[in-house]
Backbone as JSON Lines, residues from 0, in Angstrom:
{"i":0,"aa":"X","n":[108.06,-70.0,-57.1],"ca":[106.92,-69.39,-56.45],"c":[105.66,-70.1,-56.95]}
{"i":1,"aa":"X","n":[105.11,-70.66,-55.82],"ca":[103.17,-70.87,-56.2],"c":[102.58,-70.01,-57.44]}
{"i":2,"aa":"X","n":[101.72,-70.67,-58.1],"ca":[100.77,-70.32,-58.57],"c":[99.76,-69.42,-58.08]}
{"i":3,"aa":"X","n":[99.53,-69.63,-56.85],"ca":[98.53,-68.53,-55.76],"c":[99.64,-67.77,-55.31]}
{"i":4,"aa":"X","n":[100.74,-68.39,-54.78],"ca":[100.88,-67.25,-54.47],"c":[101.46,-65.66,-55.48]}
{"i":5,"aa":"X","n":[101.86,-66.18,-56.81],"ca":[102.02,-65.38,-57.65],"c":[101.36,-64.54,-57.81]}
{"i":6,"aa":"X","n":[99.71,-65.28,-58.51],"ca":[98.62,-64.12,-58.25],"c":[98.15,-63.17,-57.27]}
{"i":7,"aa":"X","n":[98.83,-63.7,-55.88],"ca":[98.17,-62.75,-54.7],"c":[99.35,-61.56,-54.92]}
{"i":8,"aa":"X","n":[100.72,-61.77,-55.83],"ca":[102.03,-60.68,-54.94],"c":[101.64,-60.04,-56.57]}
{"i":9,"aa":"X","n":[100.81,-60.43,-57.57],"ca":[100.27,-59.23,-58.72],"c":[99.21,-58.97,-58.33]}
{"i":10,"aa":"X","n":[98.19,-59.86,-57.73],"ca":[96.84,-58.35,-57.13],"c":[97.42,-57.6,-56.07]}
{"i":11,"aa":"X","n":[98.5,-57.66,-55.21],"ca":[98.78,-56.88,-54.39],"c":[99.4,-55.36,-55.2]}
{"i":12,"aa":"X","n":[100.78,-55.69,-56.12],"ca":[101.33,-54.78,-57.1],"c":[100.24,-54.45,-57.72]}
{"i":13,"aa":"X","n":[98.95,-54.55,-58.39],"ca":[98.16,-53.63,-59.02],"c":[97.17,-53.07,-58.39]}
{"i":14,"aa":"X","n":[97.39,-53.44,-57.12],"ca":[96.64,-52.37,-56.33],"c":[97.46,-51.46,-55.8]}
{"i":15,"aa":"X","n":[98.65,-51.43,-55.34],"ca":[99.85,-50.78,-55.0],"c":[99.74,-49.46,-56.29]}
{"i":16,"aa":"X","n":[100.04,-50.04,-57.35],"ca":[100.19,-49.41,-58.82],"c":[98.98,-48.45,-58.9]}
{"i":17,"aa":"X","n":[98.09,-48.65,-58.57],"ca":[96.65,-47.85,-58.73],"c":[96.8,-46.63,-57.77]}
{"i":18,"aa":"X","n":[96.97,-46.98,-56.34],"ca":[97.11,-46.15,-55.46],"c":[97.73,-45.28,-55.57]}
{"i":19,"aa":"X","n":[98.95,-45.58,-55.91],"ca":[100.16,-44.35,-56.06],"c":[99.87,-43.93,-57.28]}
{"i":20,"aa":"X","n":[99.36,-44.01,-58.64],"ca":[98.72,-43.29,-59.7],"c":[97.75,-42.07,-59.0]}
{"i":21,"aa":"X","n":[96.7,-42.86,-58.31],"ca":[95.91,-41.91,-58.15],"c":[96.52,-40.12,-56.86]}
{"i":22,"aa":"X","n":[97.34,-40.87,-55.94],"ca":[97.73,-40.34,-55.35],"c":[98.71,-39.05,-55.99]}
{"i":23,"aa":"X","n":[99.08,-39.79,-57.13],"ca":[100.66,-38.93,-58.11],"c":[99.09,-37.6,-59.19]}
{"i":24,"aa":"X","n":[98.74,-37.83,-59.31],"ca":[97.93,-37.19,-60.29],"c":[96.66,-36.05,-59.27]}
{"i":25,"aa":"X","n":[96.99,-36.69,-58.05],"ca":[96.13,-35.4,-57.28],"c":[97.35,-34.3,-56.76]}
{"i":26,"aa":"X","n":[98.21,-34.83,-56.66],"ca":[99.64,-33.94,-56.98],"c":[99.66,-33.4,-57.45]}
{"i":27,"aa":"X","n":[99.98,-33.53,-59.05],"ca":[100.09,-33.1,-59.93],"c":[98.84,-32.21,-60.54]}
{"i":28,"aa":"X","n":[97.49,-33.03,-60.73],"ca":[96.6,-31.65,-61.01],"c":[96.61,-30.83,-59.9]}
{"i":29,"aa":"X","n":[96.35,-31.36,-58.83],"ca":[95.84,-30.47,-58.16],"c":[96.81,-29.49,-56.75]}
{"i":30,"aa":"X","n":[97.9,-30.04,-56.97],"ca":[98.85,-29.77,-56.09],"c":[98.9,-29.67,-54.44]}
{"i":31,"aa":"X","n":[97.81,-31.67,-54.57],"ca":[97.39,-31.15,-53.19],"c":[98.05,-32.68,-52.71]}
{"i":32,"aa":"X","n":[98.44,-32.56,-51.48],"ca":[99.34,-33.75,-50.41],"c":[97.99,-35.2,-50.72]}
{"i":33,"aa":"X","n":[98.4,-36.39,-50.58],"ca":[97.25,-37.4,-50.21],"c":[97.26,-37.19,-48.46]}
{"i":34,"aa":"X","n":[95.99,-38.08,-48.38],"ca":[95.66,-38.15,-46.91],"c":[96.43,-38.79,-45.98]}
{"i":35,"aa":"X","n":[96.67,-38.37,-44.82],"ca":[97.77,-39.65,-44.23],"c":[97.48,-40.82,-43.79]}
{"i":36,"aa":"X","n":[96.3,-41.3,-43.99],"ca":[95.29,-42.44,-43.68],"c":[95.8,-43.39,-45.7]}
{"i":37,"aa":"X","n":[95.66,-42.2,-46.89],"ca":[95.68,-42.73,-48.11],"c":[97.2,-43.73,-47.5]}
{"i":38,"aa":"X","n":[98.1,-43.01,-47.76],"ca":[99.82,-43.13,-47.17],"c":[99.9,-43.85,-46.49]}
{"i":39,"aa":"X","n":[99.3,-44.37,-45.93],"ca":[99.29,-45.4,-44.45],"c":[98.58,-46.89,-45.32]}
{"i":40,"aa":"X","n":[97.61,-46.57,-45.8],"ca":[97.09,-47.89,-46.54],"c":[97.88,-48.6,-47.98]}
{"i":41,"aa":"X","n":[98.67,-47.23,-48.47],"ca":[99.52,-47.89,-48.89],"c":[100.72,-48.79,-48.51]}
{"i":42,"aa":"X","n":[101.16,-48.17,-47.52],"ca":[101.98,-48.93,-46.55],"c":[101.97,-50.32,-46.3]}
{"i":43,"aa":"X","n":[101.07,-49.9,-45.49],"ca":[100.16,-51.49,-45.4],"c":[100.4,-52.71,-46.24]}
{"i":44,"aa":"X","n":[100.14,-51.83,-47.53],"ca":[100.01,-53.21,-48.54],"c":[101.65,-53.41,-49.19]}
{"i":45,"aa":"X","n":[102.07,-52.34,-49.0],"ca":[103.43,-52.93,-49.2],"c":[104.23,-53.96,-48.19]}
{"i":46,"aa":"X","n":[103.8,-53.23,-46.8],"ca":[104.14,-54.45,-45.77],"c":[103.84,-55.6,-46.05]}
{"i":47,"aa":"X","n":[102.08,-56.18,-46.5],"ca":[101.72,-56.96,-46.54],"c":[102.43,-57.87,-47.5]}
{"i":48,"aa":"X","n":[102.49,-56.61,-48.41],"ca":[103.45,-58.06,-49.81],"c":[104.57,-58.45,-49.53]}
{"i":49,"aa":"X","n":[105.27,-57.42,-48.79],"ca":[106.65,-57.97,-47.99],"c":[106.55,-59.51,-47.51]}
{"i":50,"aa":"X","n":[105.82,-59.52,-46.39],"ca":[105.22,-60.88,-45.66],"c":[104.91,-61.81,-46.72]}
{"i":51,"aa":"X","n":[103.96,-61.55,-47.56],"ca":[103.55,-62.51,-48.97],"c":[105.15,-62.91,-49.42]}
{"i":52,"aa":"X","n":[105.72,-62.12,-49.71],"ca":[106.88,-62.6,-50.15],"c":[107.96,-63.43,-49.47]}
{"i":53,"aa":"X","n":[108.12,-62.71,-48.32],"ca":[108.92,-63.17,-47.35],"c":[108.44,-65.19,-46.75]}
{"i":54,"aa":"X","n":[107.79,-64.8,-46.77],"ca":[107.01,-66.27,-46.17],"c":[106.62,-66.63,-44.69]}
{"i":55,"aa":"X","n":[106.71,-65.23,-44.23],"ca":[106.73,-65.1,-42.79],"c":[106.61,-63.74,-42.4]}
{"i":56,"aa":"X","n":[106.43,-63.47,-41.08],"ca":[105.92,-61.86,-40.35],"c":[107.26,-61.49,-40.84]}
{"i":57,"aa":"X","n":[107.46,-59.95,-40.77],"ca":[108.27,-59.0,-41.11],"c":[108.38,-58.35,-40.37]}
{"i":58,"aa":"X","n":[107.2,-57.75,-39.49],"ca":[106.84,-56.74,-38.88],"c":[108.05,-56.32,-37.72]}
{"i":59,"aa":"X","n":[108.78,-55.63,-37.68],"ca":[109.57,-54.79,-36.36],"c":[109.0,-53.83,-35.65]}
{"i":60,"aa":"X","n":[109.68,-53.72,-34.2],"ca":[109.02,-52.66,-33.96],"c":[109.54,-51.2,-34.76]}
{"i":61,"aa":"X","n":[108.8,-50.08,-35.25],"ca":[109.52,-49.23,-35.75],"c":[110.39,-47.9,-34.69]}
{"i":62,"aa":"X","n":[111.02,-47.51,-35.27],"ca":[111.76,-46.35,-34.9],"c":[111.01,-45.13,-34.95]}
{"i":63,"aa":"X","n":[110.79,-44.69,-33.66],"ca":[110.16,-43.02,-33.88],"c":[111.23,-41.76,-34.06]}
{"i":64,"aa":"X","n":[110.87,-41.65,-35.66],"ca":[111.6,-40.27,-35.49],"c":[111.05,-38.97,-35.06]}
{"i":65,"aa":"X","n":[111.54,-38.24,-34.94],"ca":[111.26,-36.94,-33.81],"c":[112.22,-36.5,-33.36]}
């Protein structure tokens, strides 16, 4: 793995890492859900590192459950 690209798939994981801290601890004090917009941006960046990693789109269409 690159040099860049190393650093981009650890600023991605410590922003990942931050999010879900903050998200786990409004839980926990406060026993309240995150936003589904928070949940969604995490997503995101996990997708995104997917792709970072992958070396290419990832993206499928998804499955609606319901």
């Amino acid at each position: 793995m690159s040099q860049s690209k190393r650093e981009q798939v650890i600023s991605h994981l410590r922003y990942i890492r931050q999010e879900l801290r903050e998200m786990h601890q409004g839980v926990m004090q406060d026993g309240l859900l995150p936003e589904p917009g928070e949940v969604r941006g995490v997503m995101a960046q996990l997708e995104a590192l997917l792709e970072l990693l992958e070396g290419k789109s990832s993206r499928k269409p998804k499955a609606e459950a319901g």
